[in-house]
Each structure stands twice: as structure tokens, then as C-alpha cells.
N, C-alpha and C positions, 0 to 999 in steps of 0.2 A: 367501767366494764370494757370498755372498746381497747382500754390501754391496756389490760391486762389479757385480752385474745391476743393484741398482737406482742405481746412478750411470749405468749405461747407460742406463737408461729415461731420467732426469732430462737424459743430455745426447741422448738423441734427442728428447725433448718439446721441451726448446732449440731443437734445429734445426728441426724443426717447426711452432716459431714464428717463426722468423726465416724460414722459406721462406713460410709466410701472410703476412707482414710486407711480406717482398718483393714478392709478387706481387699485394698489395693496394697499396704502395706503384708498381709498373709499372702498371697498372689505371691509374692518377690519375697521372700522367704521360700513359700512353696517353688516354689522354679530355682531359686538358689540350692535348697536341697536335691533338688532332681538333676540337675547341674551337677552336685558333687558327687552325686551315684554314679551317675557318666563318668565321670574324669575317676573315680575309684576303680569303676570297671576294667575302662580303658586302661589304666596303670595295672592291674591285677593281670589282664592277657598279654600286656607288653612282656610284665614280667614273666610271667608263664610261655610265653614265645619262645625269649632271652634265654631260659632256664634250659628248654630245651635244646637250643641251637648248640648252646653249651655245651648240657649234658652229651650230645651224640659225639661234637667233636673231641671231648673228651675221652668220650672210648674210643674214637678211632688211631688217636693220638698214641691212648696208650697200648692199644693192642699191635699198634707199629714199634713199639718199642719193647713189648714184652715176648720176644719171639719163644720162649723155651721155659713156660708157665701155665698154666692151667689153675692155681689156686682159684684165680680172680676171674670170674666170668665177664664180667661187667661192676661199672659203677655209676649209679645213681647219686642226682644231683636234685636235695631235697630242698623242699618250697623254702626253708632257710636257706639255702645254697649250702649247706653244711653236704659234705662226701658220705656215701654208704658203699662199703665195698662188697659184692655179693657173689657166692658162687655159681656153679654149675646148675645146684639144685634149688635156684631160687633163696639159698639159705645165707643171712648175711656172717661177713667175716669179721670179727671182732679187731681192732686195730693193734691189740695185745700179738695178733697172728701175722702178723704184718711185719717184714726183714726191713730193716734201715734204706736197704737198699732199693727197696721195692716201691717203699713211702718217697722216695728221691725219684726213682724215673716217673712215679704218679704225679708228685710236682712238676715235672719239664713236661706230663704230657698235658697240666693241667695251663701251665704258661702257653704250650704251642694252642691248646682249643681257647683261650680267652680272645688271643692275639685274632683267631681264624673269624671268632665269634663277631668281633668289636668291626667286621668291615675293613679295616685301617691297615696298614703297611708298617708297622711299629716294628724295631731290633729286639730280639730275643736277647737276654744277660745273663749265661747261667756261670756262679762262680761252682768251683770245687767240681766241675760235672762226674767227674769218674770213679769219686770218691764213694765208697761202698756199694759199689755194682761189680757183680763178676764178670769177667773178662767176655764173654759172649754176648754180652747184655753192651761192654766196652765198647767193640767194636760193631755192633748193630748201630749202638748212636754215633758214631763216627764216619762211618760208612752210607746212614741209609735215614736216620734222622737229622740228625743239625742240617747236612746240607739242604734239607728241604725244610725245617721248622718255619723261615722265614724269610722276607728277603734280607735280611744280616740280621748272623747270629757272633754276637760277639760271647768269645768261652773264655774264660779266664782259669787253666789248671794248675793246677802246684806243678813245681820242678819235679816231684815224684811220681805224678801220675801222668805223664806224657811219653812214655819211652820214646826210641826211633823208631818201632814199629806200627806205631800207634801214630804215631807223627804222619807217616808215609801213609797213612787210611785218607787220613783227614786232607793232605798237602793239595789234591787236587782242586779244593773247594775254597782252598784260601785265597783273599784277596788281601790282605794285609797284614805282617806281624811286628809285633813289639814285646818287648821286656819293660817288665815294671819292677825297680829298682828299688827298696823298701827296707835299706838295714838297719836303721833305728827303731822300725815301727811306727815311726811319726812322718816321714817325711817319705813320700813316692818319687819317682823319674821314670819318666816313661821315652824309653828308648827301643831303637829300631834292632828287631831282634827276634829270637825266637822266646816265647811264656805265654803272650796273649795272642789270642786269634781272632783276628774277622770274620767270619763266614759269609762269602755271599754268592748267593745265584744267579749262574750265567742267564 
């Protein structure tokens, strides 16, 4: 009799530790979830910060560069970060509505808001810049954006799209040029010259 109470005790002590066990083991679980809500949250406003720090420099970007346009009222930078282009009356612009060249300075304004975005002092790269914008549009970023996109903006234009007037907008802002030498298509030489440009601010 005596030996079998105390096998009782022995196997309630057991269980007694295994229910402490468990419910110390649910505890750290429960707190490891409540933990990951935190750090989901947290990550969810960073993004939503980010998004918008973005989306405004975005538009200021691009409305510094769209001087003689009205399609585009603003653009919205959605929880995907995917673009929405929208008009005057709240109404969005479909991308079918959108000129090649219009999709090109929304690129360079959307490089200058990342760079603005990110804190950092990073060089801007845009190759082809002039390539399908009209000449008002031309010399607005020659004159009034590159030299402030960054602190160096290096441009890389074809021989076709740089005339000497175009040249002489930009010459003041130049810190450095070179030609890049490229007649087989395979092989480059970069020499001191006029094609590519440095851009940077005094």
C-alpha cells in the first residue's frame, strides 16, 4: 500500500512538471509571436515611411522636369511600389497614354527621388538622356536638372543627341569629359574628350 501512494506522488510530481514545462514552453512561444507582430509592424511603417518619402520626391522631381505638361497631375507610389500615373481630376492615366518620352524623364525623376530618398550621396547614370524628349523638355534637363540631380551626374549621350548648343547649356556644370571609343562593339577606350560627361556641383 505505502509503495504504491508513493508511486502516486512520484507520477503526479511528473505531471506537475511537465504541465510547468508546458506552460513555460506556451509563455515563449506566446512572446515569440507577439515579438514577430512587433518586428511585422515595425517593418510595415518603415515601409510605408519609405514609400512615401519616395512617392513626394518623386513628384517633385518630376514636376521639375516636366515644365510644359499638364497630362500628369501627380504620381502615386503604390504599397507594391509599382507607379500610378493620375490626373488633374483624380482620374488615373492609363500607360497606353503615356509618350516614350514622357516614360524616360519619369525614369530620371524616379532615379533623382530614390537617390534623395536613400540619405546617401550616390552618382546619377543616365545613358541615352535626350533620346525621345522634345527639345524644351531637352534643355530644361540640361540647364535646370542634371546640374542639381546629384552630387555627380555622369550622362552618357550619343554623338547625335549633343549638338554645340546643347553642349554650351550643360559646359558650365562640367567637371570632367571623355570620349568612349567603341568601334567594334566589343571593345571600349575611354579617352579625354568630348561624349561623356561628369556632372558635378559646385
Amino acid at each position: 500500500m505505502g509503495g504504491d501512494i508513493d508511486r502516486l506522488k512520484r507520477d503526479l510530481a511528473e505531471q506537475e512538471t511537465r504541465l510547468t514545462k508546458a506552460d513555460i514552453n506556451d509563455r515563449k512561444v506566446s512572446r515569440a509571436r507577439q515579438a514577430q507582430k512587433l518586428f511585422e509592424h515595425y517593418k510595415q511603417c518603415l515601409k510605408e515611411k519609405r514609400r512615401s518619402q519616395i512617392e513626394v520626391a518623386l513628384n517633385n522631381h518630376f514636376h521639375a522636369l516636366m515644365t510644359s505638361h499638364s497630362q500628369i497631375a501627380s504620381i502615386r507610389i503604390e504599397d507594391s511600389f509599382a507607379m500610378t500615373y493620375v490626373d488633374k481630376n483624380n482620374q488615373i492615366v492609363g500607360m497606353a497614354n503615356i509618350s516614350a518620352g514622357m516614360k524616360q524623364l519619369t525614369a530620371q525623376a524616379l532615379l533623382g527621388a530614390l537617390s534623395e530618398a536613400s540619405g546617401k550621396s550616390v552618382p546619377m547614370i543616365v545613358d541615352t538622356p535626350l533620346a525621345r524628349i522634345d527639345r524644351a523638355h531637352q534643355e530644361n534637363l540640361l540647364t535646370n536638372y542634371y546640374p542639381k540631380a546629384a552630387r555627380q551626374v555622369i550622362v552618357l549621350p550619343t554623338d547625335s543627341e549633343l549638338d554645340a548648343e546643347k553642349y554650351a547649356l550643360l559646359k558650365p556644370h562640367i567637371a570632367a569629359e571623355f570620349r568612349l571609343e567603341n568601334p567594334d562593339g566589343v571593345h571600349t577606350k575611354v579617352r579625354p574628350g568630348q561624349a561623356m560627361y561628369l556632372v558635378e556641383r559646385a
